[in-house]
C-alpha positions, 0 to 999 in steps of 0.5 A: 829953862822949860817952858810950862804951860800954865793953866787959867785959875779960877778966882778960887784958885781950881782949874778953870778946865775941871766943871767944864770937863765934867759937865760935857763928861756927865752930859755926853754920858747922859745922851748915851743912856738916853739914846740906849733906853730909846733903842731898848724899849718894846714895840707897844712904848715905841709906838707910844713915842710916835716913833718908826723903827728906823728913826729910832734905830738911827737916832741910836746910832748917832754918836755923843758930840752929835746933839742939838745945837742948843745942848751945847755950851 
């Protein structure tokens, strides 16, 4: 006989994984957004942030899962 992994129930019977997952996809996705609208912006709004050049370009590159610790759940 197979061995199937079983998966934790809520009590409403969904999958436990499901708003986890999506919760990291949306926020993952809303970090890149953020981060692309940082880079795009003209000169006259980057000096507004009080932001150089290069912090904005390296905050830009920096990948999704890289986020502030109190981000994370």
């Amino acid at each position: 006989m197979a061995h199937i992994a079983s998966r934790t129930l809520s009590p409403a019977g969904r999958s436990a994984v499901g708003p986890a997952l999506f919760t990291r996809i949306a926020v993952a996705f809303a970090v890149w957004r953020q981060r692309r609208a940082l880079a795009g912006l003209p000169d006259h709004l980057r000096r507004d942030v009080g932001l150089t050049d290069a912090e904005i370009d390296r905050e830009a590159r920096r990948h999704l899962w890289d986020v502030p610790d109190h981000w994370r759940f």
